[in-house]
C-alpha beads as a LAMMPS data file, in Angstrom:
LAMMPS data file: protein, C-alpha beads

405 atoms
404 bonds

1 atom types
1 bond types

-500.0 500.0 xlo xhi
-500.0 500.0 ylo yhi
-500.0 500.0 zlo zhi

Masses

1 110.0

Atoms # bond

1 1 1 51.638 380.407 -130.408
2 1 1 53.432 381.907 -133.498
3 1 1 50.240 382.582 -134.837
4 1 1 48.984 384.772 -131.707
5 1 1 51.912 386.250 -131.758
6 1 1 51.628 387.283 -135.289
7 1 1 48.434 388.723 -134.883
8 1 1 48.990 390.953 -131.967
9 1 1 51.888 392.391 -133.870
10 1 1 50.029 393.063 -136.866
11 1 1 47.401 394.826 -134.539
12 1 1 50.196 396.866 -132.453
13 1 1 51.435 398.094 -135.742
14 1 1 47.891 399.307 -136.979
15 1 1 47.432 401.042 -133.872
16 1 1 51.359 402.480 -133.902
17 1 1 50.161 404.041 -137.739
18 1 1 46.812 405.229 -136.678
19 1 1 47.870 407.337 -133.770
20 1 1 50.645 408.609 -135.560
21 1 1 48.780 409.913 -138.351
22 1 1 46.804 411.490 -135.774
23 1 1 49.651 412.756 -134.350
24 1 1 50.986 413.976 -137.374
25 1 1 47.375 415.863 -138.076
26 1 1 46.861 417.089 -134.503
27 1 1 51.012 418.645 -134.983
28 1 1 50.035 419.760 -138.891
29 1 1 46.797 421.572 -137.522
30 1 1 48.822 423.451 -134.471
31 1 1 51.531 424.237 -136.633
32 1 1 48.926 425.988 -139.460
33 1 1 47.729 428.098 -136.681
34 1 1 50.465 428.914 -135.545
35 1 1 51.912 429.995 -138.570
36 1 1 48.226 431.560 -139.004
37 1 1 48.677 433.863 -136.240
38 1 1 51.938 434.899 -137.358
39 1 1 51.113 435.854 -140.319
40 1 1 47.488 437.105 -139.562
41 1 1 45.614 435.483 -142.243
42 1 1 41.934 433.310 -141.628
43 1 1 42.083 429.689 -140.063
44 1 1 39.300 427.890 -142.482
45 1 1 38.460 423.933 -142.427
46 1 1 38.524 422.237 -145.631
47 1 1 37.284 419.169 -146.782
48 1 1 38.740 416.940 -149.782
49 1 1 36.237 416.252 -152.689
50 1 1 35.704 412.777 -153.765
51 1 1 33.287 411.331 -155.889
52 1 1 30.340 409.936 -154.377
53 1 1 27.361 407.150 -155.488
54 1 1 25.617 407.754 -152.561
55 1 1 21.729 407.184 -152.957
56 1 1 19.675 410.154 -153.727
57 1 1 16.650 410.545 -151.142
58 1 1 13.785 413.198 -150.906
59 1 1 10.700 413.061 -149.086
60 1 1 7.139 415.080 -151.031
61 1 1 3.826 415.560 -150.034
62 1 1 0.981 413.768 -151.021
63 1 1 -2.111 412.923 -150.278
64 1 1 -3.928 409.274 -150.619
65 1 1 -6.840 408.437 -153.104
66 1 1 -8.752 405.381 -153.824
67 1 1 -7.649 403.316 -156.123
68 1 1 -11.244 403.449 -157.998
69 1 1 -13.776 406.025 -156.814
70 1 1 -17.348 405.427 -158.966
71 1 1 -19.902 407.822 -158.519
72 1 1 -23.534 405.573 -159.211
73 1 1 -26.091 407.071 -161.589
74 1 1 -29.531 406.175 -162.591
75 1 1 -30.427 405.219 -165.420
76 1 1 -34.255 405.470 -165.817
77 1 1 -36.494 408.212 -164.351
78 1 1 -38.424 407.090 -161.338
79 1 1 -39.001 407.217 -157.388
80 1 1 -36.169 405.781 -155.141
81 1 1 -38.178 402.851 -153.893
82 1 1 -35.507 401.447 -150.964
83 1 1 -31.991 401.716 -150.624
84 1 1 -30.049 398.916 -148.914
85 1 1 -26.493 400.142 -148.035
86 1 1 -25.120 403.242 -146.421
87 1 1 -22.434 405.390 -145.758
88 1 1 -18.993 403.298 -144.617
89 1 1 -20.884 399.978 -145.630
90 1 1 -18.316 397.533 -147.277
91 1 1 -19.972 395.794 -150.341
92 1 1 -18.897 393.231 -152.952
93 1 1 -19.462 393.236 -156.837
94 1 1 -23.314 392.742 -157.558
95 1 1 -24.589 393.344 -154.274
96 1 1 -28.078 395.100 -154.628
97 1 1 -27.466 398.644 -153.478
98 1 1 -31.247 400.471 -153.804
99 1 1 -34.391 399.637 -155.991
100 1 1 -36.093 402.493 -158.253
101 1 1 -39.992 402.297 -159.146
102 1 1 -40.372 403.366 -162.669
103 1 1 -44.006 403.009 -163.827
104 1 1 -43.142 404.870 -167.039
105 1 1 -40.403 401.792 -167.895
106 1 1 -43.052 399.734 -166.492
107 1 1 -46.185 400.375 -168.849
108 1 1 -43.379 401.501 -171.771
109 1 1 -42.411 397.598 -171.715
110 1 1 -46.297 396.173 -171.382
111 1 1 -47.019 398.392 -174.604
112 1 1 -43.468 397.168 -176.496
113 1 1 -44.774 393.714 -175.424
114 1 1 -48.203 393.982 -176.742
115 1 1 -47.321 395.986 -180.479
116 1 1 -44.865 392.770 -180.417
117 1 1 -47.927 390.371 -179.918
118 1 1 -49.853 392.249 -183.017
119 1 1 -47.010 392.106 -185.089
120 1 1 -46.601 388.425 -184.488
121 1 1 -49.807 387.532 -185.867
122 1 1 -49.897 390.246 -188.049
123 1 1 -46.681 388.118 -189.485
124 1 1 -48.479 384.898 -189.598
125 1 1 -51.255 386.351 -191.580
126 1 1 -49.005 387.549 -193.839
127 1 1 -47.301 384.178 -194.086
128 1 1 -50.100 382.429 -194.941
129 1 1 -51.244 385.067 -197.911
130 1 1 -47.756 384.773 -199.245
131 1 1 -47.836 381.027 -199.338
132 1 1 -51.377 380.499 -200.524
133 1 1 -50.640 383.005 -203.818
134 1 1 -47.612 381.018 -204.775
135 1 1 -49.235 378.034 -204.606
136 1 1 -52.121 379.798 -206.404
137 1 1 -49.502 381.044 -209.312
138 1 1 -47.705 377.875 -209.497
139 1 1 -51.112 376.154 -210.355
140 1 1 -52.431 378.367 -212.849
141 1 1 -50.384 381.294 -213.357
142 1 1 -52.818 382.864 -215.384
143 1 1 -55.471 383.236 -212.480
144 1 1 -53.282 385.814 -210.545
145 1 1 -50.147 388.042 -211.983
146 1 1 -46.403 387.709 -211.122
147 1 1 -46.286 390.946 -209.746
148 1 1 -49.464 390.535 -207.137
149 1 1 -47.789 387.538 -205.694
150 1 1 -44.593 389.226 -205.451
151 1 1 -46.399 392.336 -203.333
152 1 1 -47.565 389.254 -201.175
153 1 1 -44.352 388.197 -200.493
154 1 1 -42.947 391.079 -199.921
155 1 1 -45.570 392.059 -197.436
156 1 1 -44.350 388.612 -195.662
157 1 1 -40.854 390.110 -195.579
158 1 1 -41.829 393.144 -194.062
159 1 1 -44.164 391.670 -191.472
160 1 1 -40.885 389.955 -190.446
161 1 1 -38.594 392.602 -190.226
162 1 1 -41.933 394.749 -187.904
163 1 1 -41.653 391.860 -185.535
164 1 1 -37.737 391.546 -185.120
165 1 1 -38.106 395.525 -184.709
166 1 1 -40.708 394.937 -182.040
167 1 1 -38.706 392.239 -180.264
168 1 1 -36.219 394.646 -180.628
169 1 1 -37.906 397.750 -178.535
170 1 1 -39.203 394.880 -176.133
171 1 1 -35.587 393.826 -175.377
172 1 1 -34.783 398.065 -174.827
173 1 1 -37.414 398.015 -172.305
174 1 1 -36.655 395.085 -170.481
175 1 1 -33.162 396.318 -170.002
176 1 1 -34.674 399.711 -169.009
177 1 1 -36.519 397.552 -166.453
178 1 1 -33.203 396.392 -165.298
179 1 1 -31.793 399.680 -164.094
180 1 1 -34.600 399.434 -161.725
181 1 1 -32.495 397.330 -159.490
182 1 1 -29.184 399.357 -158.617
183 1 1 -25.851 396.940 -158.608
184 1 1 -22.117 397.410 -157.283
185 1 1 -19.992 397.702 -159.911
186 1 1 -16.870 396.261 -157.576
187 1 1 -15.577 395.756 -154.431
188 1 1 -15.353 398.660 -152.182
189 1 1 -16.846 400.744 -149.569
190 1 1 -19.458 403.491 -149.967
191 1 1 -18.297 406.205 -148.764
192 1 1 -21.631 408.698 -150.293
193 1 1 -25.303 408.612 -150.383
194 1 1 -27.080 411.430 -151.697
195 1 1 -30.979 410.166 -151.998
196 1 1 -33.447 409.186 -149.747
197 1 1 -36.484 406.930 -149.947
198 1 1 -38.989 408.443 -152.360
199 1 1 -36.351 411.270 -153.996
200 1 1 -37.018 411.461 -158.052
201 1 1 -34.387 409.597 -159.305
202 1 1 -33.792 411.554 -163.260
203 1 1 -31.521 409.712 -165.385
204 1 1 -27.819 410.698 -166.162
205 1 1 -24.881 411.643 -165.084
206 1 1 -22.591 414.785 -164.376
207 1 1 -21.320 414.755 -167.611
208 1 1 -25.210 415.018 -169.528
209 1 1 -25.645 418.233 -171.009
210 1 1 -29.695 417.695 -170.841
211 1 1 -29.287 419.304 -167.669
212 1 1 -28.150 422.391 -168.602
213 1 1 -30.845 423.098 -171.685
214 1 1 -33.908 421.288 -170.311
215 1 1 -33.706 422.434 -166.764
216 1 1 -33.634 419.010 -165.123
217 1 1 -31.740 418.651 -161.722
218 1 1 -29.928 415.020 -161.568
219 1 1 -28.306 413.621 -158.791
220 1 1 -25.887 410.518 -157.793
221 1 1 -27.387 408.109 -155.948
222 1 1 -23.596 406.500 -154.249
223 1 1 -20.205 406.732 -154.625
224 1 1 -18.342 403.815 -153.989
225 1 1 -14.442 403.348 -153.459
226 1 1 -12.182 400.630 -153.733
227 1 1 -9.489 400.691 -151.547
228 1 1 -8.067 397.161 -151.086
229 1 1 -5.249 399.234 -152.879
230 1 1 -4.524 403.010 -152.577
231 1 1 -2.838 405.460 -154.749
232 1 1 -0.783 408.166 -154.077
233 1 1 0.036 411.435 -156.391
234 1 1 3.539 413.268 -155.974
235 1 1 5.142 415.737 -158.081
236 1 1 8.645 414.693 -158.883
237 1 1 11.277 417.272 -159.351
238 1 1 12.795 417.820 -162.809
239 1 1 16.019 416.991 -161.124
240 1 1 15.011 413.553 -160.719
241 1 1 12.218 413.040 -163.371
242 1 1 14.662 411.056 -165.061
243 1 1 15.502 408.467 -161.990
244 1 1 11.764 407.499 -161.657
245 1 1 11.115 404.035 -162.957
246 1 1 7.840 401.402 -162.619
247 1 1 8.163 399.565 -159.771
248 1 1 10.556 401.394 -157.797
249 1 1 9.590 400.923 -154.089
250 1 1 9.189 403.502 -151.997
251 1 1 8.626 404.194 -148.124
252 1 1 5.389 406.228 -147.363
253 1 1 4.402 407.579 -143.749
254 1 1 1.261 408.811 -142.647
255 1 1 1.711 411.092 -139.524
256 1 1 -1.325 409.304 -137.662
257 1 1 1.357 406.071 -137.232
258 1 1 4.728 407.407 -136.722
259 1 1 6.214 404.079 -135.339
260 1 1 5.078 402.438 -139.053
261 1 1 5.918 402.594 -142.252
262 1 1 3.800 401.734 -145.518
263 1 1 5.274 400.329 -148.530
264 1 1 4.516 401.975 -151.899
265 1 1 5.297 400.642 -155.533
266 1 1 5.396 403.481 -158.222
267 1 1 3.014 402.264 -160.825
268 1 1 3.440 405.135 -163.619
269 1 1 3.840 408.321 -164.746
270 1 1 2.788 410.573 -166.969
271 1 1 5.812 410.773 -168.796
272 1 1 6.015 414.336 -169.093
273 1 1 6.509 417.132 -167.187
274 1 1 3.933 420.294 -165.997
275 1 1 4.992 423.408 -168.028
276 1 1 4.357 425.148 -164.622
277 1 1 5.906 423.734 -161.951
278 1 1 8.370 421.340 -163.779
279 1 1 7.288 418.528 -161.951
280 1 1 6.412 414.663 -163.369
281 1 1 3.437 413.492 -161.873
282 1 1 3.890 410.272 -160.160
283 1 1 1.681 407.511 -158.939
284 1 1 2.494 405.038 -156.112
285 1 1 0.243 402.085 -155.115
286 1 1 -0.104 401.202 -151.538
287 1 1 -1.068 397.915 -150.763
288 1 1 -4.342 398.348 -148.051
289 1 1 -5.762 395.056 -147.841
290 1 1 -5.752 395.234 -144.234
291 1 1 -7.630 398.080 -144.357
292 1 1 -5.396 400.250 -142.090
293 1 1 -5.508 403.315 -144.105
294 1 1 -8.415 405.574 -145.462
295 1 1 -9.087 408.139 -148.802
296 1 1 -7.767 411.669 -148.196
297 1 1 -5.124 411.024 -145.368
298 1 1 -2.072 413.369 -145.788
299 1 1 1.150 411.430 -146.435
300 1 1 4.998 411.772 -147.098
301 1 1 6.506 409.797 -149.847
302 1 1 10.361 409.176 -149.274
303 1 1 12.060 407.916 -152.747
304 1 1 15.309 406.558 -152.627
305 1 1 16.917 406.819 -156.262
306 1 1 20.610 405.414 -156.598
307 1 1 22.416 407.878 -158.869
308 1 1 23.376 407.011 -162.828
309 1 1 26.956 409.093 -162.185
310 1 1 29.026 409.986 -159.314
311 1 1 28.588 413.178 -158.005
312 1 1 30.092 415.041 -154.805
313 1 1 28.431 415.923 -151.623
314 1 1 29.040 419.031 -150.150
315 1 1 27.270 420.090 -146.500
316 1 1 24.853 422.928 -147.092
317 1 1 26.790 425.376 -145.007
318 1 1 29.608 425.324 -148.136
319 1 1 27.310 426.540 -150.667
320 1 1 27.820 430.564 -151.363
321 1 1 24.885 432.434 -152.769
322 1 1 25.985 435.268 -154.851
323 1 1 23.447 437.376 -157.597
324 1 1 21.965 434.335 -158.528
325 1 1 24.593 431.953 -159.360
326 1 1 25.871 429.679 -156.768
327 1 1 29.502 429.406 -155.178
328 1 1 31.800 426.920 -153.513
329 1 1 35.225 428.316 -151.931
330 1 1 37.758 426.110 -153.600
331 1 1 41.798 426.534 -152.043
332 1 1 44.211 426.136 -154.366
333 1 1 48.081 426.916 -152.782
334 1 1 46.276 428.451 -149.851
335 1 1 44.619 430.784 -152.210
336 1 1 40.512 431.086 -152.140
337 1 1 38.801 430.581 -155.527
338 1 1 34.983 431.149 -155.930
339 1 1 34.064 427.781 -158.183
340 1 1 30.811 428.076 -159.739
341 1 1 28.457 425.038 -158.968
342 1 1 25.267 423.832 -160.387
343 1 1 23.186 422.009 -157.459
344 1 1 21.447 418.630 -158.331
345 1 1 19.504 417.265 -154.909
346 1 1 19.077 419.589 -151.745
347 1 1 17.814 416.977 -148.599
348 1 1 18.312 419.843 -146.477
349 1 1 21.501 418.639 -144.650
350 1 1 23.904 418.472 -147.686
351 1 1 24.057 419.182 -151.686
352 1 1 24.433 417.348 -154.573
353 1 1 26.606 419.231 -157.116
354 1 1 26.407 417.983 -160.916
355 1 1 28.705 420.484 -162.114
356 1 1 31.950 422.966 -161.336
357 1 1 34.068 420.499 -158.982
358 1 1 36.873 417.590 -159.584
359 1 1 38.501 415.040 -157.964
360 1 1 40.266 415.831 -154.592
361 1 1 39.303 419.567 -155.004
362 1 1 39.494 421.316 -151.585
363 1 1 36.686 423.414 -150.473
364 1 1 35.928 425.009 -147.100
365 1 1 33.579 424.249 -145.219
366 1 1 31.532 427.369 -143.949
367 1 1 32.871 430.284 -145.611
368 1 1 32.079 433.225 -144.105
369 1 1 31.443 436.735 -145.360
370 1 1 35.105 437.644 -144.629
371 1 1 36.741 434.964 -147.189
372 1 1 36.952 437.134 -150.363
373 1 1 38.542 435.959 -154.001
374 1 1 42.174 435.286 -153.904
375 1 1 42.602 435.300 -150.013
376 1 1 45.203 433.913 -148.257
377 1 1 44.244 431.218 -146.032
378 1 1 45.728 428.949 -143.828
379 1 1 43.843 425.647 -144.408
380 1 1 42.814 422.604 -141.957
381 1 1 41.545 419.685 -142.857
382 1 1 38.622 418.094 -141.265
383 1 1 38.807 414.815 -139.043
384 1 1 37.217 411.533 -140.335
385 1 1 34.381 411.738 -137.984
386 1 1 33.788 415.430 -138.619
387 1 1 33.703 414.356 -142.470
388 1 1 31.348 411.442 -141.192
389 1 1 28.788 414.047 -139.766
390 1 1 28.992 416.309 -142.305
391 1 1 27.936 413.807 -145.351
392 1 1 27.153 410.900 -143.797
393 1 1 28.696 407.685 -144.793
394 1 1 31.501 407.442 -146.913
395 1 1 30.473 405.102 -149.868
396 1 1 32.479 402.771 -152.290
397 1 1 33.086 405.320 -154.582
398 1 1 34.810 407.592 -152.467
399 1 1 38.876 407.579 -152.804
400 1 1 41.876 409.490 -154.368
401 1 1 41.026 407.717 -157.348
402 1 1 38.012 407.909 -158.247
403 1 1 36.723 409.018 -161.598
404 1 1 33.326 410.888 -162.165
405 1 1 30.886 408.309 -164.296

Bonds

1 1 1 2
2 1 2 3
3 1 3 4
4 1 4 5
5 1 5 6
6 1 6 7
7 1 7 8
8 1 8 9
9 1 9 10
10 1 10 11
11 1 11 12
12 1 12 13
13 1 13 14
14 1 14 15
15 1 15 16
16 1 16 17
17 1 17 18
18 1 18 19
19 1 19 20
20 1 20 21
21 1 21 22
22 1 22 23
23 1 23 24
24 1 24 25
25 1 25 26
26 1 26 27
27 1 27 28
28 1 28 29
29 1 29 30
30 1 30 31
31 1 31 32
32 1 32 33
33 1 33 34
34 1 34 35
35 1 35 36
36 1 36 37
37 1 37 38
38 1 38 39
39 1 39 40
40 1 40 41
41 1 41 42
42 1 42 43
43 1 43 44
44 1 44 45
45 1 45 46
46 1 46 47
47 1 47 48
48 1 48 49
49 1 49 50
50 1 50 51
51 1 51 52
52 1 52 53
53 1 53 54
54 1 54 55
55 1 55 56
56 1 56 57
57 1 57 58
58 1 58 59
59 1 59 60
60 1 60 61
61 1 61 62
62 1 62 63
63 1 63 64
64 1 64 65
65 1 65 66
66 1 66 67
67 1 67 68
68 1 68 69
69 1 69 70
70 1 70 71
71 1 71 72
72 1 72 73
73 1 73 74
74 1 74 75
75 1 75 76
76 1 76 77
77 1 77 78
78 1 78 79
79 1 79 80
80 1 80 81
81 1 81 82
82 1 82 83
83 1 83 84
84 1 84 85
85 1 85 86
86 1 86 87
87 1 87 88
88 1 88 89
89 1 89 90
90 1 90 91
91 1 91 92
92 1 92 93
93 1 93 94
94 1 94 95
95 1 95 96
96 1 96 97
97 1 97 98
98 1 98 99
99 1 99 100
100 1 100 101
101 1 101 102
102 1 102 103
103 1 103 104
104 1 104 105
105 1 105 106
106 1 106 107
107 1 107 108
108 1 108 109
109 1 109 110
110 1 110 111
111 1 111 112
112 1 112 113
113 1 113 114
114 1 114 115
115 1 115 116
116 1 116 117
117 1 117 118
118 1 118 119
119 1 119 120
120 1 120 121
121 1 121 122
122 1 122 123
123 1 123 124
124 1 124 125
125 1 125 126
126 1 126 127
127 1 127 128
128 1 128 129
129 1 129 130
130 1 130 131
131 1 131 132
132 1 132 133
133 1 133 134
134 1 134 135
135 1 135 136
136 1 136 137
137 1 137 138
138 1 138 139
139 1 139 140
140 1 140 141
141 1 141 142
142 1 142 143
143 1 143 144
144 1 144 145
145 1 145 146
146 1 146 147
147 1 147 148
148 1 148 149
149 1 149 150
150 1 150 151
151 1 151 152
152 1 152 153
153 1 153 154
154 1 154 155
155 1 155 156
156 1 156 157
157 1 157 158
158 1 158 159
159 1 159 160
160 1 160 161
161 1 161 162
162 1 162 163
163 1 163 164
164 1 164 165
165 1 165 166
166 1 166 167
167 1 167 168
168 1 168 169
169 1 169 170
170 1 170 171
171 1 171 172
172 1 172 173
173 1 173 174
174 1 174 175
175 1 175 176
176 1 176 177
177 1 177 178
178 1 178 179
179 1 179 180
180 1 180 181
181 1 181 182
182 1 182 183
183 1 183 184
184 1 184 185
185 1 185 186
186 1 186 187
187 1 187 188
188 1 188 189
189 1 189 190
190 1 190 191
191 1 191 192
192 1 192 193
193 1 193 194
194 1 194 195
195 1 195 196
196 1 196 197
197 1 197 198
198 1 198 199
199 1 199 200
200 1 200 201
201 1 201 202
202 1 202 203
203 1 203 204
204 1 204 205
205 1 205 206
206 1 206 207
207 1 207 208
208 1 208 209
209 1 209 210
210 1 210 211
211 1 211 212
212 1 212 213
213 1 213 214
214 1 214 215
215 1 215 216
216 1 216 217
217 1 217 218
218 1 218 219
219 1 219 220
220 1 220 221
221 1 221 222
222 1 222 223
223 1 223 224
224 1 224 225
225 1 225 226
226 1 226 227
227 1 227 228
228 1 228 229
229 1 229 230
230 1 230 231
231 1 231 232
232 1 232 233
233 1 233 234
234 1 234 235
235 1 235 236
236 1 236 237
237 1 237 238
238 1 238 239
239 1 239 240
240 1 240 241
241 1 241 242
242 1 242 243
243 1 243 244
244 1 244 245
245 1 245 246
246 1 246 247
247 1 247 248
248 1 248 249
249 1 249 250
250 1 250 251
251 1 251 252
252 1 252 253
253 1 253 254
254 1 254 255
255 1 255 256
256 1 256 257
257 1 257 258
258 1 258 259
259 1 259 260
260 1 260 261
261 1 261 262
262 1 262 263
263 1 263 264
264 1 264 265
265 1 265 266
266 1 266 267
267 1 267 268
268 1 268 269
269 1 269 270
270 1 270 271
271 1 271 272
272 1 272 273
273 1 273 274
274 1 274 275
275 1 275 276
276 1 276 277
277 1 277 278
278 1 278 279
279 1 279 280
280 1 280 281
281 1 281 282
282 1 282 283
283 1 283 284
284 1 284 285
285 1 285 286
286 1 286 287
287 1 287 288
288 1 288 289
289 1 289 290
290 1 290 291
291 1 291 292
292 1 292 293
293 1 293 294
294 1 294 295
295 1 295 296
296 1 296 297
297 1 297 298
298 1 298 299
299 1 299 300
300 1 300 301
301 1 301 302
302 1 302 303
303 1 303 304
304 1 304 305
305 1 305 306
306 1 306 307
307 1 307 308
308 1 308 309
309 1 309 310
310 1 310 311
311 1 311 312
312 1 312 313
313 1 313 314
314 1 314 315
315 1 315 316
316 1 316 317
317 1 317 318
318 1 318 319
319 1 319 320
320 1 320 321
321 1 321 322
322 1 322 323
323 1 323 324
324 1 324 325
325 1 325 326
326 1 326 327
327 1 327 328
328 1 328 329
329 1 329 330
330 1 330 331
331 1 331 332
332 1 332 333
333 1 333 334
334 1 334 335
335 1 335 336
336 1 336 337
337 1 337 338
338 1 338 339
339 1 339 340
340 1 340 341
341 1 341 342
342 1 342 343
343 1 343 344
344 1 344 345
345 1 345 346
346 1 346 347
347 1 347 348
348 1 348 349
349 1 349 350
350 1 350 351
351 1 351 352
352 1 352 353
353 1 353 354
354 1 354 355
355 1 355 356
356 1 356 357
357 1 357 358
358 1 358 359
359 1 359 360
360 1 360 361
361 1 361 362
362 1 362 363
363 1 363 364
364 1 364 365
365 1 365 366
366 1 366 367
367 1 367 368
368 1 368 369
369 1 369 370
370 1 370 371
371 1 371 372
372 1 372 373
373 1 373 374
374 1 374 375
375 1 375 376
376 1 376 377
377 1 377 378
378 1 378 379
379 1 379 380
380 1 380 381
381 1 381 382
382 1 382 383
383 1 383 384
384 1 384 385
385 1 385 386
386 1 386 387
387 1 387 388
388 1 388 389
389 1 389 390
390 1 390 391
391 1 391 392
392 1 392 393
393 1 393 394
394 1 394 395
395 1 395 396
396 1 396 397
397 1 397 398
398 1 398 399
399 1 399 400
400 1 400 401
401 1 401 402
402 1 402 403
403 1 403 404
404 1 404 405
């Protein structure tokens, strides 16, 4: 029974504090307009500056790629003689994708094979020469000279080196032969086919110069696309190059599933920024093994970056833009001071400011066009759930005594 007791007088007494402070506020507030009107100076609210970690979000545009995207050239001249897959048909690594005739490869490798056949026996002939004039030396070297069995030999050691030449080209022409046959190089989908049965297939690619000085048009047969896993590229603000790390997650949207979001990884950067748009490109994997998403679909990437320092937060209606440099109305003895601010992260609804404020600094809230340097205000502070609306949240950081990092 104590114990109840105790309880609901600890609880009348919270309550007996909290409505007097708002008592006290509601009796401050009428008594600063009242003395306001006397005294015909401007009512402004203010709003006490404290030091904030609050997490740093922003939302860019992207787009989504495939993680790999091959385009397929030939690699021998010749006819297309089938082709087995087609647009949007998923394939696996070594499937058989389209079969080229190349009768040029073709007879290339029966004449490789044949020069190889005449310069085996060619070698065996010489072999036996070789042999027979040592043997002839060795038993009377004064019926033959040093030097003509040494030719012999030597022809013996050429013959050798003709036929590993030959076996050689015959090996080039039997892998020739193999880029007949058209393979996947991965997993994936194709998602381009550019020939049809009986186009000339020309050898190369799109980055073979032949076509420019010899006239020859080449084509790609596919392109295939792996997108178990997708990748997205934003540009990152200088204002926060510095906060992306690997394998931050992110949230990414896609405006075709509004009720869903898709979670990214950032895989890497390119650790420096564009001279033009000070931006650091960024790239975010998206895990797609259930196939839900597609190449090319617009998307919005929202990072979340926690904050290295604590900053203040200031709703976007405080912010004075004067010439060029930016403005905060800070009241000092009821007196308005222009502060000069440097703005880290705009989301639109407040401000992040890096630079020009302090610890419980007062600054009003929408200044308007009528609150002029060294004005005479009279100065009301907003409530806890105005505050609350304003900036969101208030965060551990936040207090009288709290110290910028």
């Amino acid at each position: 029974m104590k114990k109840v007791l105790l309880i609901v007088g600890v609880l009348l007494i919270l309550a007996l504090l909290f409505f007097s402070r708002f008592f006290i506020l509601r009796i401050h507030d009428k008594k600063m307009v009242t003395i306001a009107e006397e005294i015909n100076v401007p009512i402004v609210k203010v709003l006490k500056m404290h030091p904030r970690m609050q997490p740093i979000r922003i939302v860019l545009p992207s787009y989504l790629d495939a993680i790999n995207v091959t385009p397929i050239w030939a690699r021998v001249n010749g006819y297309l003689n089938n082709f087995l897959v087609d647009l949007g048909d998923k394939v696996t690594e070594g499937d058989l994708l389209a079969v080229i005739d190349a009768p040029d490869v073709d007879a290339a490798l029966k004449r490789a094979e044949g020069e190889l056949s005449s310069m085996i026996a060619k070698q065996e002939i010489a072999k036996i020469t070789a042999a027979r004039w040592t043997r002839l030396y060795e038993f009377n070297p004064e019926s033959v000279s040093r030097e003509e069995v040494d030719v012999k030999v030597a022809d013996y050691e050429s013959a050798v080196a003709n036929v590993e030449a030959a076996i050689g080209n015959v090996n080039y022409y039997k892998a020739m032969k193999g880029f007949e046959n058209i393979y996947a190089p991965f997993n994936g989908i194709i998602t381009s086919r550019t020939v049809d049965i009986g186009s000339l297939i020309t050898l190369g690619s799109e980055n073979d110069l032949s076509e420019f000085f010899m006239h020859t048009q080449k084509q790609e047969l596919f392109q295939i696309a792996s997108t178990d896993t997708l990748r997205a590229f934003v540009d990152v603000p200088q204002s926060l190059f510095y906060l992306v790390k690997d394998g931050l997650e992110v949230e990414v949207t896609i405006w075709q599933y509004p009720e869903k979001k898709f979670h990214g990884i950032i895989n890497r950067n390119t650790q420096s920024l564009n001279p033009r748009t000070r931006t650091l490109l960024t790239q975010v994997n998206i895990d797609n093994s259930a196939g839900e998403l597609v190449p090319g679909l617009y998307a919005e990437v929202k990072f979340e970056f926690q904050p290295q320092k604590k900053t203040f937060i200031i709703p976007v209606g405080a912010l004075v833009v004067r010439n060029g440099p930016t403005y905060v109305c800070v009241i000092k003895n009821n007196i308005v001071h222009y502060q000069e601010v440097k703005i880290g992260v705009d989301d639109g609804k407040t401000l992040q400011i890096i630079a020009g404020l302090k610890p419980n600094d007062t600054i009003i809230v929408t200044p308007t066009a009528r609150i002029l340097e060294g004005m005479k205000v009279a100065p009301i502070y907003v409530s806890e759930e105005e505050e609350r609306m304003l900036l969101g949240p208030p965060t551990e950081a936040q207090g009288d005594d709290a110290i910028m990092g």
